[in-house]
N, CA, C and O of each residue as an XYZ file, in Angstrom:
428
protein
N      -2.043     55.700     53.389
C      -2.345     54.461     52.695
C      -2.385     53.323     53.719
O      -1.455     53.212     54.518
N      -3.571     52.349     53.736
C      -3.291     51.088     54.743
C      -2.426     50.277     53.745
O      -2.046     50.298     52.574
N      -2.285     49.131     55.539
C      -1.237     47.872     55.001
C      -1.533     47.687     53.538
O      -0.765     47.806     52.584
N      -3.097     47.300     53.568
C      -3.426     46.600     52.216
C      -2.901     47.320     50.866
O      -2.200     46.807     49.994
N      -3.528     48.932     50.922
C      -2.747     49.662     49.849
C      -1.228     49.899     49.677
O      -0.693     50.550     48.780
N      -0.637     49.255     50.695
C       0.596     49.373     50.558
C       1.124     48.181     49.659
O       2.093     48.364     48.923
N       0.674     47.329     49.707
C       0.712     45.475     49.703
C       0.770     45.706     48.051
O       1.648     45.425     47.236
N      -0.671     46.400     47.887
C      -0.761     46.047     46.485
C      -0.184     47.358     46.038
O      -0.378     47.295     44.824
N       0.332     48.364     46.240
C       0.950     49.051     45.247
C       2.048     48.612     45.129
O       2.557     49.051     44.098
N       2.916     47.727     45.853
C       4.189     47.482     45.842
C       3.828     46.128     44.841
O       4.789     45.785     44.152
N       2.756     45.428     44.692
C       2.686     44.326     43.799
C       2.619     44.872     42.116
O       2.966     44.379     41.042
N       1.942     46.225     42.569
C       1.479     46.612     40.778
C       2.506     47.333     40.763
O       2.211     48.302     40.062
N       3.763     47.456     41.200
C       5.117     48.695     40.795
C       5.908     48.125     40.201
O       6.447     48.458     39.145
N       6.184     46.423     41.351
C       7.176     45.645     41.302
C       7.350     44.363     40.381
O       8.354     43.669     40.220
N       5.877     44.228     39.734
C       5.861     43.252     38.694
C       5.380     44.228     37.263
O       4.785     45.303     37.347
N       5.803     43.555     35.974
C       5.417     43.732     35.133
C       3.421     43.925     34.624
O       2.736     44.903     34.326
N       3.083     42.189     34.777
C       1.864     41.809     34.590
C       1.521     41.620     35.737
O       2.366     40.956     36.338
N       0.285     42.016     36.607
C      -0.351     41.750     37.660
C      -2.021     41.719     37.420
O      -2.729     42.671     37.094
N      -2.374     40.512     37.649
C      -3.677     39.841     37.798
C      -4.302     40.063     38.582
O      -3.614     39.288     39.246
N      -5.375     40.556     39.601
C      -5.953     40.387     40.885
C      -7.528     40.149     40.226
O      -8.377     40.781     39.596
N      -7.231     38.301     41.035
C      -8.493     37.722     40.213
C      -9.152     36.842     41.718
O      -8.627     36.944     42.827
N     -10.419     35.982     41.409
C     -10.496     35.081     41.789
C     -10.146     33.544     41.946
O     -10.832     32.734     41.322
N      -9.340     33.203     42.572
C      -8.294     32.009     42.102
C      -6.992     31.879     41.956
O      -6.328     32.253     42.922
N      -6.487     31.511     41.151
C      -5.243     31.203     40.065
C      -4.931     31.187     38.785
O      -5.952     30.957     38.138
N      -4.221     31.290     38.267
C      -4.324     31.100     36.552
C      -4.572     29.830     36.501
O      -5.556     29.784     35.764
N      -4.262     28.528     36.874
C      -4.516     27.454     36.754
C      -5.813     26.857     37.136
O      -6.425     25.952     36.569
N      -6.146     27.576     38.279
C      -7.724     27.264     38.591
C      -8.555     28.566     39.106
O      -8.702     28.822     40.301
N      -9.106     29.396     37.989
C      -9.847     30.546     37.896
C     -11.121     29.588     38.857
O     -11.602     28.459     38.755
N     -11.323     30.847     39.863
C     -13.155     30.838     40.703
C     -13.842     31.674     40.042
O     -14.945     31.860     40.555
N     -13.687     32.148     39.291
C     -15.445     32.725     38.528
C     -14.880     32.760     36.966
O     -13.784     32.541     36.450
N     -16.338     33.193     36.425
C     -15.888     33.396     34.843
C     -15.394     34.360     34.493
O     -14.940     34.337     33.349
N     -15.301     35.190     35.017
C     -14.841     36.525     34.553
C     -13.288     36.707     34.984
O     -12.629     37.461     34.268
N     -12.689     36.140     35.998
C     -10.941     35.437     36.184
C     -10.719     34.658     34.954
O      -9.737     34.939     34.266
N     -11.537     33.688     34.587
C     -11.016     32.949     33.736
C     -11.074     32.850     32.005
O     -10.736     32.067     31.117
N     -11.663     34.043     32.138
C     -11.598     35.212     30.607
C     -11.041     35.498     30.373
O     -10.630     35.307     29.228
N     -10.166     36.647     31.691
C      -9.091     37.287     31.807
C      -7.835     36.656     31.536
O      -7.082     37.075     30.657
N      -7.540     35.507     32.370
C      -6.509     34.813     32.053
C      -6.673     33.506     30.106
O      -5.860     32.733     29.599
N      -7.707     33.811     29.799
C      -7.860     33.484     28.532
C      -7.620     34.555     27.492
O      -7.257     34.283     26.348
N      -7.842     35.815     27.944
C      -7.539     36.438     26.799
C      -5.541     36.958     27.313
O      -4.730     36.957     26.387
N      -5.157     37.246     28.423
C      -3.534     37.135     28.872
C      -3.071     35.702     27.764
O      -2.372     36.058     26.815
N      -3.345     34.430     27.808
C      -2.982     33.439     26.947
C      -3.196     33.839     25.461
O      -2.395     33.563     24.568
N      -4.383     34.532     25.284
C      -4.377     34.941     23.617
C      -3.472     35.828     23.335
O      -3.373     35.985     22.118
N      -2.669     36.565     24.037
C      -1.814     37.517     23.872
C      -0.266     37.352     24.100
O       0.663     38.156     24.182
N      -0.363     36.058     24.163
C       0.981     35.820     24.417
C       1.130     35.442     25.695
O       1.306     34.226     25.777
N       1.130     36.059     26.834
C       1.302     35.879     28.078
C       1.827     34.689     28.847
O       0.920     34.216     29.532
N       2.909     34.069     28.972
C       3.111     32.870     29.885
C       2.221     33.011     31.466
O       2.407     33.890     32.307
N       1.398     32.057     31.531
C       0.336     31.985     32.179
C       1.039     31.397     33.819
O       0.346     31.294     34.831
N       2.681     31.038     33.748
C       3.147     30.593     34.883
C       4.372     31.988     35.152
O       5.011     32.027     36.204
N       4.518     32.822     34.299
C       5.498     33.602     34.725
C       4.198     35.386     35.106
O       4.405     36.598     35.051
N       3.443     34.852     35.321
C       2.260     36.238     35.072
C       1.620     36.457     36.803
O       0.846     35.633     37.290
N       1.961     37.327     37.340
C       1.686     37.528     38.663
C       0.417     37.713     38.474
O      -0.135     38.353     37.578
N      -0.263     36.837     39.791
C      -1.786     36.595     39.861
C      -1.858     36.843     41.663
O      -0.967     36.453     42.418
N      -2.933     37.464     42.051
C      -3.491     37.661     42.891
C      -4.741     36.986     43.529
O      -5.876     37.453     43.438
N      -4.512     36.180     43.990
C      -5.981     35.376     44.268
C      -6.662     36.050     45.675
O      -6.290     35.735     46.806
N      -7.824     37.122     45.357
C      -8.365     37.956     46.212
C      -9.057     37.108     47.261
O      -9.190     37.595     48.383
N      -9.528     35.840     46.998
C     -10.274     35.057     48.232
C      -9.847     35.149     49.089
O     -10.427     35.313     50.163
N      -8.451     35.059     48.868
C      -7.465     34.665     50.495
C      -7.322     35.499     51.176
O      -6.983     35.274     52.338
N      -7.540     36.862     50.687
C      -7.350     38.224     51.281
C      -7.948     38.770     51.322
O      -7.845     39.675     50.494
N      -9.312     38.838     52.379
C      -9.827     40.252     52.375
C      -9.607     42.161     52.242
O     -10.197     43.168     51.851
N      -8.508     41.773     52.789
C      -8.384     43.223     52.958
C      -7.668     43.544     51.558
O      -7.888     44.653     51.071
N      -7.082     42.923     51.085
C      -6.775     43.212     49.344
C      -7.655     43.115     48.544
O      -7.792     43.782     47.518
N      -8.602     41.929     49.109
C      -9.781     41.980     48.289
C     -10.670     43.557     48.391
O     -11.007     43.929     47.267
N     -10.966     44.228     49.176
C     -11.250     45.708     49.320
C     -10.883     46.390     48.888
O     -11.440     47.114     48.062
N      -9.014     46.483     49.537
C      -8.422     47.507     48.889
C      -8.426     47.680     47.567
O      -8.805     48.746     47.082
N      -8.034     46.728     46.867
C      -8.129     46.789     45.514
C      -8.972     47.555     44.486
O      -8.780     48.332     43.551
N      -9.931     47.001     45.069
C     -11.066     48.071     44.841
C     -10.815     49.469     45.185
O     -10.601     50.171     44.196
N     -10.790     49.919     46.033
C     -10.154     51.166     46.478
C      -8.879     51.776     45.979
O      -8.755     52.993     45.841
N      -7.932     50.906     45.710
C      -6.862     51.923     44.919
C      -6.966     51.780     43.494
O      -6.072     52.331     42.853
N      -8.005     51.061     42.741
C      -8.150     51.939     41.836
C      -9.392     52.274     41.207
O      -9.723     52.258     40.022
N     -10.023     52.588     42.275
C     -11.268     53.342     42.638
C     -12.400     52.257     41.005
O     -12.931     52.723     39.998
N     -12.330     51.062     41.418
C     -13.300     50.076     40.306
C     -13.484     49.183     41.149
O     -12.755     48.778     42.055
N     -14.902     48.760     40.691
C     -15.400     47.830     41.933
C     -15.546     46.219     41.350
O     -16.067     45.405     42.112
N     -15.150     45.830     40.190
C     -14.953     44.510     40.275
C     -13.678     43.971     40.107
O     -12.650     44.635     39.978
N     -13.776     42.571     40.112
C     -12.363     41.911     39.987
C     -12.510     40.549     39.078
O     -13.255     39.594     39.296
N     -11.623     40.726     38.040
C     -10.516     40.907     37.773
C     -10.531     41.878     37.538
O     -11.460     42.503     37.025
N      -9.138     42.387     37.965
C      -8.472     43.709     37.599
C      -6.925     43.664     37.058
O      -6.028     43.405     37.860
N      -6.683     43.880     35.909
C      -5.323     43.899     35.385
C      -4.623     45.101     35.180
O      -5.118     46.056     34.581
N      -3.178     45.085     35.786
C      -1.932     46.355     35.854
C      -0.896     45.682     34.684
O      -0.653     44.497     34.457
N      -0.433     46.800     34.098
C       0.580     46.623     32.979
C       1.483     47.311     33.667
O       1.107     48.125     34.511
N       2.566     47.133     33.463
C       3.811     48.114     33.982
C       3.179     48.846     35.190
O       3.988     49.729     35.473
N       2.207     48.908     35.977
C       2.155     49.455     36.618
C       0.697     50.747     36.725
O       0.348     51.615     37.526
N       0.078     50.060     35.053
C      -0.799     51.648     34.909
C      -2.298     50.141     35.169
O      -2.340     49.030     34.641
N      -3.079     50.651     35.954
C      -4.368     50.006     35.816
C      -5.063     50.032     34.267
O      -5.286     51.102     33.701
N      -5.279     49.131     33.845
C      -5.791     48.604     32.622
C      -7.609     47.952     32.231
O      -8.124     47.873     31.116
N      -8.291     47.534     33.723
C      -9.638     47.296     33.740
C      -9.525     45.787     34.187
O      -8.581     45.072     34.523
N     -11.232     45.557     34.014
C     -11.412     44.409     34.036
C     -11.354     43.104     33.046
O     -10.266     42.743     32.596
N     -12.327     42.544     32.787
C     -12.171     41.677     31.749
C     -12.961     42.223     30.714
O     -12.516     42.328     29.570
N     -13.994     42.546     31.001
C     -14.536     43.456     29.764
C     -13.953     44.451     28.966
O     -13.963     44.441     27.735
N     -13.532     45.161     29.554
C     -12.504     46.197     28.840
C     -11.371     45.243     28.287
O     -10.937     45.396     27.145
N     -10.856     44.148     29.223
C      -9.525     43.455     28.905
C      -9.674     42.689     27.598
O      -8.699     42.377     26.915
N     -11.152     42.347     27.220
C     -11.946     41.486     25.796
C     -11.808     43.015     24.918
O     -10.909     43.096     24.082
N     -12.519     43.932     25.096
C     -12.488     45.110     23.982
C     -11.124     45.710     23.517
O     -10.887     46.284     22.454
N     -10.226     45.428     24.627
C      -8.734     45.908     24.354
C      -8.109     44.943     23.058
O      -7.527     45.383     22.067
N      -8.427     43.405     23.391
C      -7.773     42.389     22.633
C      -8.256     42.502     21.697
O      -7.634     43.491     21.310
N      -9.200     42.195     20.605
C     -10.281     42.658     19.724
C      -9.383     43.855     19.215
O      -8.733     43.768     18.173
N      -9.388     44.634     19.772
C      -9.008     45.957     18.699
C      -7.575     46.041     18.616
O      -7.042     47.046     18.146
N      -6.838     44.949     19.086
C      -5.380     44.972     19.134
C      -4.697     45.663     20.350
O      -3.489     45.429     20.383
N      -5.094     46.345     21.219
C      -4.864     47.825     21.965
C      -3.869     46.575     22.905
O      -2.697     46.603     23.281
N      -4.816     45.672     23.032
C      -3.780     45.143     24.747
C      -2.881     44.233     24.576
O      -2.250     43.896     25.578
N      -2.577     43.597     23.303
C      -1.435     42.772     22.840
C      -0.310     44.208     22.786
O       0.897     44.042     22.965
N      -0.786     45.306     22.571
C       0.337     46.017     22.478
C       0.799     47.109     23.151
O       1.626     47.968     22.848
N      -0.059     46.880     24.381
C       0.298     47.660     26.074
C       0.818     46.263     26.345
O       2.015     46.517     26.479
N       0.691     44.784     26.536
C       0.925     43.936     27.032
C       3.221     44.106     26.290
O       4.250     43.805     26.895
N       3.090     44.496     25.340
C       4.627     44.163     24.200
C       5.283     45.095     24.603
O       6.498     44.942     24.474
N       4.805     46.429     25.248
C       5.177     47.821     25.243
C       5.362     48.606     24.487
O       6.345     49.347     24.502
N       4.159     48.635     23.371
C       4.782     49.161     22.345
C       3.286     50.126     22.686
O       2.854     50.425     21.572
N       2.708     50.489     23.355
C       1.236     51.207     23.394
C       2.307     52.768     23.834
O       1.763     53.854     24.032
């Protein structure tokens, strides 16, 4: 595993909610970060206690990421630790209830 996959598996083990977006929760860089962190707010989510990854700053996370969990866009959201998708999937999850209740732990 490189640095980078090391970096971020220890981010998606060691936090609950993990974000790896463009930006911040407070100031999303594309629309599709700032979906993500709109539908995390529809679900409850405290939007300041919710580990976020802002991939700009990091290339090599920005890659890896991609690479460890073999999906090529970003945002990408981890629950406890299990990869969960992007924002598209993260919109079809909310909608059908599925990710308010991987988000509660009750999935």
């Amino acid at each position: 595993m490189s640095d980078a996959q090391t970096r971020i598996d220890q981010l998606v083990k060691s936090h609950d909610i993990v974000l790896f977006m463009k930006g911040s929760a407070s100031f999303p860089m594309c629309g599709f970060s700032g979906r993500a962190i709109q539908i995390l707010k529809a679900c409850g989510v405290d939007t300041r206690a919710l580990t976020t990854v802002n991939v700009l700053e990091d290339d090599a996370i920005r890659q890896g990421i991609k690479e460890y969990s073999n999906w090529p866009t970003i945002p990408q959201l981890y629950v406890k630790g299990e990869f969960i998708g992007g924002s598209d999937i993260m919109m079809e999850m909310y909608q059908s209830g599925e990710l308010q209740q991987v988000i509660s732990g009750q999935a």
